[in-house]
N, C-alpha and C positions, 0 to 999 in steps of 0.2 A: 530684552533682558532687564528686569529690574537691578538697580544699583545698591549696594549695602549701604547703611549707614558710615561705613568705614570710606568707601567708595564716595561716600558724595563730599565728604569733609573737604578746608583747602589743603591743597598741599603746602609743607612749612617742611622750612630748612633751618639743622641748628647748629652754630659755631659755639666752640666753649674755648675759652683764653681760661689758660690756668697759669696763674704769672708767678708774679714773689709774694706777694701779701694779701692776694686772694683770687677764684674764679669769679668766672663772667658768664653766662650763658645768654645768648642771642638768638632769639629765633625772627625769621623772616618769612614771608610769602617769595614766590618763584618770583614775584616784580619786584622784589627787591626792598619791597617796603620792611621797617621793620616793625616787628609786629608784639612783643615782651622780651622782657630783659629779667633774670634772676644775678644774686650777687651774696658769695658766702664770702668774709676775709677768715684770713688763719696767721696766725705768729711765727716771728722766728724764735731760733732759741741760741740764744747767744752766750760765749764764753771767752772773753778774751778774743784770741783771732781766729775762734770756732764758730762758724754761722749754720745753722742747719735747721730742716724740716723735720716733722712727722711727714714722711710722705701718706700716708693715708690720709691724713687732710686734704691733701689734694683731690683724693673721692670722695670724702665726707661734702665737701665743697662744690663736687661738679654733683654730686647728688640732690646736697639743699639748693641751689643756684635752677637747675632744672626746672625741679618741683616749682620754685615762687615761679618761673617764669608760663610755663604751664598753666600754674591758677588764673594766671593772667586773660589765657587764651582759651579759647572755647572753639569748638569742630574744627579742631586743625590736624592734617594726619602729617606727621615727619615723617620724612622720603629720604631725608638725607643728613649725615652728620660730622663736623670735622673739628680739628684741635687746631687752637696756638698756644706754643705754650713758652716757658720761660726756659733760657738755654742753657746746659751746662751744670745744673743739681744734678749732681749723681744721688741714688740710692743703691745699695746693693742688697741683693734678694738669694735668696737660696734658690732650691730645685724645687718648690710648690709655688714659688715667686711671692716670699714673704719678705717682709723687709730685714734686713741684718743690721739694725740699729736706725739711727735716722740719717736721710737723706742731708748731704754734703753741699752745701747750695755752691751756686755761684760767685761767691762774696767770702766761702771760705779760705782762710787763708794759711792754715795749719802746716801746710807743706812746702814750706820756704828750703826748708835746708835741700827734698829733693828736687827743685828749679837749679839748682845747682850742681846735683849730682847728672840731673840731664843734660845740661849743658855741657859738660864734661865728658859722658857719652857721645853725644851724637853732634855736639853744638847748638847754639841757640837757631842760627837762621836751619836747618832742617826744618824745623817746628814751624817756621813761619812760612817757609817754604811750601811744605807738603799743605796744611790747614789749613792756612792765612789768619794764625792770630798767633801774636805775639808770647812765647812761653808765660806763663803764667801758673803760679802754685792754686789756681782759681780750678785752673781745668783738669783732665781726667789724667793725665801722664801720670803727674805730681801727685795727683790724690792717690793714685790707685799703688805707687810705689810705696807711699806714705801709711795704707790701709794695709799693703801687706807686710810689712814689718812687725805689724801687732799680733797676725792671725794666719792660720793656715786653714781657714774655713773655706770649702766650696763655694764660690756663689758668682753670680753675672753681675755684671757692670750696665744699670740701665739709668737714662734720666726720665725728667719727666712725661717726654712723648709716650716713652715707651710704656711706663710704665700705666699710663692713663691709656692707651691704645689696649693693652694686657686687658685691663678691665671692660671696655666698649667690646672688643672682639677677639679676645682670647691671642691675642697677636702681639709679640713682645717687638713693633715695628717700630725704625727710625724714619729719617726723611736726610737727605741730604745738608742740609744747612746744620740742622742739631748734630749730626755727627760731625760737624767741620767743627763748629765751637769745643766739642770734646776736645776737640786736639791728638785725636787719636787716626784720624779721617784725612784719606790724601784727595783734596778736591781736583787734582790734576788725573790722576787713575780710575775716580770712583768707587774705591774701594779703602777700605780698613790698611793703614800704614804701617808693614808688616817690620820695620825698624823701629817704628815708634812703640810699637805694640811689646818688640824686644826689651828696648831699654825699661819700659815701663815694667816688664813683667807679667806683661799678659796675652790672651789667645783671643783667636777669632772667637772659638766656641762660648769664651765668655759674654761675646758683647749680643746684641739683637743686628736681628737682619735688616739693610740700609732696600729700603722701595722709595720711591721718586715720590714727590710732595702730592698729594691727589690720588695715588692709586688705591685702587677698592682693595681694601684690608681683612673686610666679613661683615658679615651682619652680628647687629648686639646681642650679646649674649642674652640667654635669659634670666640670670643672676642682676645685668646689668639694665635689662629693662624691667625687671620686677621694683627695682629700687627707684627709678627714673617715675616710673606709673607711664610705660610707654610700651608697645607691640616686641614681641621680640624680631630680628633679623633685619631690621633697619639698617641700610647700607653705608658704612661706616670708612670713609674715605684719611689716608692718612695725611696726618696735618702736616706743619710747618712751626721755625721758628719764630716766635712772637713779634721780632721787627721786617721778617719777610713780610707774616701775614699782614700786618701792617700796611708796609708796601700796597699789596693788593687792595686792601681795604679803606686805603687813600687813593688808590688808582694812579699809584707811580709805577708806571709801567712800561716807559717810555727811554731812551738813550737819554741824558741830560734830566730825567726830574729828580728830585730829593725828596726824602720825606725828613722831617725836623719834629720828631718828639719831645715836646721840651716838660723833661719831671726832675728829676731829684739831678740825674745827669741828665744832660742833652745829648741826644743820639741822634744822628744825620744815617742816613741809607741813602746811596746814591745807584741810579742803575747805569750799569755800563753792559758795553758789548764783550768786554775780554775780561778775565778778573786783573783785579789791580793790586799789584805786591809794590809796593812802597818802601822807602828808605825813615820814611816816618809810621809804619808798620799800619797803615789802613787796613782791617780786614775783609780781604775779599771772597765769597762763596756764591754757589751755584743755585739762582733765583727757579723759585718754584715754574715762571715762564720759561723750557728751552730756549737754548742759546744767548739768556740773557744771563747777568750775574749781579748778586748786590755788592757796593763795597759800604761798610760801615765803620765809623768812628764814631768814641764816647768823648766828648767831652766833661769829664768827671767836677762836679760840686758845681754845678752851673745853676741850677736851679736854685739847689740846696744854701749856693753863698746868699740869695736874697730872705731863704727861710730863716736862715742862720742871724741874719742881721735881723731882721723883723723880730725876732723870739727874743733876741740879748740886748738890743739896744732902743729899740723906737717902740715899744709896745702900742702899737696901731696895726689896724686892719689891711687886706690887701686895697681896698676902695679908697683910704683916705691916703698910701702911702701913692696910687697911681693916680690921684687926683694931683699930690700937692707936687708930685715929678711933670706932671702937664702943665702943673702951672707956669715951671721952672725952663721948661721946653724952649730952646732957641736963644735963652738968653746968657745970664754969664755960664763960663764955660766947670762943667763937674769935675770933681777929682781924679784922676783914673784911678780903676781897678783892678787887681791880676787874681782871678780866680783860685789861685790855687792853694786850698786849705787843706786838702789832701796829700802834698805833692801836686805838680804838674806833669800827666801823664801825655797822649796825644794832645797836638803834634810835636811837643815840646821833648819830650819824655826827661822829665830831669824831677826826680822821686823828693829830691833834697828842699824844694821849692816852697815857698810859706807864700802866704796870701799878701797882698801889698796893695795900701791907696796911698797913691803918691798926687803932689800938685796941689794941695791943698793950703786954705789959706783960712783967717779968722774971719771973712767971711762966707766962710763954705757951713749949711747946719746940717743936721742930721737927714734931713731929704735928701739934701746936695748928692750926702754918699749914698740912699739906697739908688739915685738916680745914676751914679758910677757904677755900680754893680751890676745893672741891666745894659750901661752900655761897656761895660769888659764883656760881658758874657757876647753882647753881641757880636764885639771884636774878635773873638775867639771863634766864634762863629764865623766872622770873615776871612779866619784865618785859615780854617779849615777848606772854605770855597776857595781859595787862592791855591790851597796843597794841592786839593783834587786836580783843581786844572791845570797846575802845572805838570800832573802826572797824566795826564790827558780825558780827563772827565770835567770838562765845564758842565756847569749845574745851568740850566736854562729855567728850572720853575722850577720853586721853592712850597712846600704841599707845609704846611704848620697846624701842629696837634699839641694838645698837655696844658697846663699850667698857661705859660706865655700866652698861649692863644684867647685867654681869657682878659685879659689885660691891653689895653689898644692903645695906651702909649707904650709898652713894650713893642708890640707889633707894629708901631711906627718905626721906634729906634731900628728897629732889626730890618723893617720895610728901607729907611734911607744908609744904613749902614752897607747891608748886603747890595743894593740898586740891581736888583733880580726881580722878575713877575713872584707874585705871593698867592697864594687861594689857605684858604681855611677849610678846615672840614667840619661838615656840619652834626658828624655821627664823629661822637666822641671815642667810643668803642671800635676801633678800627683794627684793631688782634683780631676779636670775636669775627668782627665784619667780616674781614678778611678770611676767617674760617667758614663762615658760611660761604660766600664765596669760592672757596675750595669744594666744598660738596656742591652746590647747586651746577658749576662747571663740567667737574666730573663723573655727576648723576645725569651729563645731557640734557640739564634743561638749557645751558650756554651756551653756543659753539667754543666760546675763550674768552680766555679776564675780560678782552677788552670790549667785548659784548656785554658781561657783565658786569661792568663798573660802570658802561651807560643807566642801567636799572639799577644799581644799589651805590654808589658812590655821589653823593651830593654836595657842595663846593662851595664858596664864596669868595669873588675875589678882592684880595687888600689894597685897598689903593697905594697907587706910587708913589711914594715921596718925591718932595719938589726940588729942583735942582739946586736952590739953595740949600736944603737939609744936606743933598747928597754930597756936596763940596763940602760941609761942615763937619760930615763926621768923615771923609777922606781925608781931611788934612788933621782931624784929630786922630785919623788910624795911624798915619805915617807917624804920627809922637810918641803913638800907644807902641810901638814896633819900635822904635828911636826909643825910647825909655826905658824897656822890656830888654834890651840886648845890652844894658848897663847896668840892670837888676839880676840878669841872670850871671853877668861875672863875679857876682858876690857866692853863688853856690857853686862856682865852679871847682 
């Protein structure tokens, strides 16, 4: 039988991250290689403590992203495709699934007064209980109480997966982790939390239908591959939340690894065997692997406090400010730092909290402190590997992505601070990664992740710090801890 040209092409697999500030599209061969990259950003639109989307940016973006990635590539047939995407934007759409205004991000915060009315209903731990994340005017209770006071309009309650799924394959599908972040999702039952759903005000019928991370969803529409420039019926597998895909796409897949995103916040995902409900509200949900689960903590302004200092006071580069913190490495000792410009949220949760360098002397200069700032964050970070395991999740290897991992005296401080095995990853894109991943698995070209993170997951590992560094910053943690519990009886 002679073969068609369609036939002889290679086969290519594509992940699309559609996050907060823009999509990603990645496409790979079945070995894993990756083979183009497309990249649309889009704006928020902000009002006071109203943060929201156009949600059609989100497909104008997985459209243009496509496209560049595509020009890129030549005889490649895609076999397979999947999502990561950003958790907890609601959009709400009518009965043709058009939008009803814009998409309600993650970061909106409008709906304070009803966090409070819920709480009064059902109490706060319910919430944390049934979801694993802590109430929040962020998530969908709060919003959706807050949206119907305005309006008695018909319409669904969808976020981003869904709504980006709707377009790939006519399918308004969740996945389990995106509906735990709603807050509306009981990860203990697997199903929609028919008390939350009460207080909130709302019905099953409004929300989309919850299928397991990977499952075959439909093939692309042909609206959706006329605009792609791609076959129609391309087998469209449903995604995941953007720090699961992650996960997968650093190949933390394992009891004891973490993954460490370090961007504006630091985001830890750790994999356990049982989910993990904490008294310092760690949020735990059901990992696209059965029987495994993620637990995740943000460490909020981690990043952002060295952006923040670099922008307002030392007007220098990221190169000269980790040049002249190396220089300064091991010798006299830096000022400490407390993170918290926003409030100090986990593990601390004390809202009232203001940022603090304390220790400081006339000769400390302005290096001194951004060099404080990198190791607060990391202390914060050691602080978080201390919660976990006390709550029985010891982190054994430590997977580091983002910002941080660009910087190698940062990755030192954090290498002798933490005294855990480190690796780097060397695909920076590990949502997208991670989404391909999802298809390529579930399309049977894998038998399981861990097959395929041997082929698409590629590493590097950080060296250890020496026992001198590691005694150095242990016995400046126990200060940074000792100082920290005499700072915080001023908010009290």
């Amino acid at each position: 039988m002679t073969r068609t040209g369609a036939q002889r092409k290679k086969m290519a697999i594509l992940g699309l991250d559609v996050g907060t500030t823009g999509t990603k599209a990645l496409i790979t061969g079945t070995d894993g290689i990756v083979l183009a990259k497309g990249y649309q950003g889009y704006s928020l639109i902000s009002d006071g403590n109203k943060v929201e989307q156009n949600a059609d940016d989100w497909i104008s973006a997985c459209i243009f992203a496509v496209r560049e990635a595509l020009r890129i590539t030549v005889d490649l047939s895609i076999d397979a495709i999947s999502l990561s995407t950003q958790g907890g934007s609601t959009v709400m759409v009518d009965e043709e699934f058009r939008p009803v205004g814009n998409a309600w991000t993650w970061m909106d915060g409008r709906s304070a007064e009803e966090v409070k009315e819920l709480a009064d209903k059902l109490g706060e731990a319910h919430f944390y209980n049934a979801a694993g994340w802590k109430l929040n005017a962020c998530f969908d209770p709060a919003k959706i109480m807050h949206f119907r006071k305005s309006t008695s309009k018909k319409v669904k309650y969808l976020t981003t997966l869904e709504y980006v799924n709707y377009f790939l394959a006519g399918k308004d599908v969740i996945d389990p982790g995106n509906a735990a972040i709603r807050q509306l999702y009981n990860i203990k039952t697997g199903e929609w939390d028919d008390d939350i759903l009460r207080a909130a005000g709302a019905s099953k019928g409004e929300l989309p239908q919850i299928k397991p991370t990977g499952e075959y969803i439909g093939g692309l529409t042909e609206y959706a591959a006329e605009k792609f420039g791609l076959a129609p019926g391309i087998p469209v597998y449903n995604g995941g939340h953007d720090q699961y895909c992650a996960s997968i796409g650093s190949g933390a897949l394992s009891i004891g690894d973490m993954l460490l995103s370090t961007g504006t916040a630091w985001v830890v995902m750790g994999i356990t065997r049982e989910a993990l409900f904490t008294d310092t509200f760690i949020a735990p949900g059901p990992h696209p692997i059965k029987g495994l689960y993620g637990a995740i903590a943000s460490l909020a302004c981690s990043g952002a406090s060295l952006q923040w200092y670099k922008d307002n006071f030392l007007g220098e580069g990221f190169d000269v400010i980790n040049y002249e913190i190396e220089k300064r490495y091991g010798g006299k000792s830096s000022p400490f730092f407390y993170p918290y410009l926003t409030g100090a949220g986990y593990p601390v949760w004390r809202p009232s909290a203001k940022g603090v360098f304390a220790g400081f002397t006339l000769e400390h200069d302005k290096f001194d402190f951004a060099g404080a700032i990198m190791e607060g964050v990391a202390f914060g970070l050691k602080r978080t590997l201390a919660d976990f395991a006390e709550n029985g999740a010891v982190t054994k290897k430590l997977k580091i992505m983002g910002g941080a991992a660009n910087s190698e005296i940062w990755k030192r401080i954090i290498s002798a601070v933490a005294d855990i095995p480190m690796e780097q990853m060397r695909e920076t894109d590990t949502c997208a990664l991670g989404a391909a991943m999802i298809a390529a698995v579930n399309a049977g070209i894998y038998e399981n992740y861990e097959q395929a993170a041997q082929a698409f997951v590629k590493s590097d590992p950080i060296p250890k710090a020496d026992i001198q560094e590691i005694q150095m910053y242990s016995d400046k943690y126990r200060e940074y801890i000792r100082m920290w519990d005499f700072i915080e009886a001023c908010y009290k």
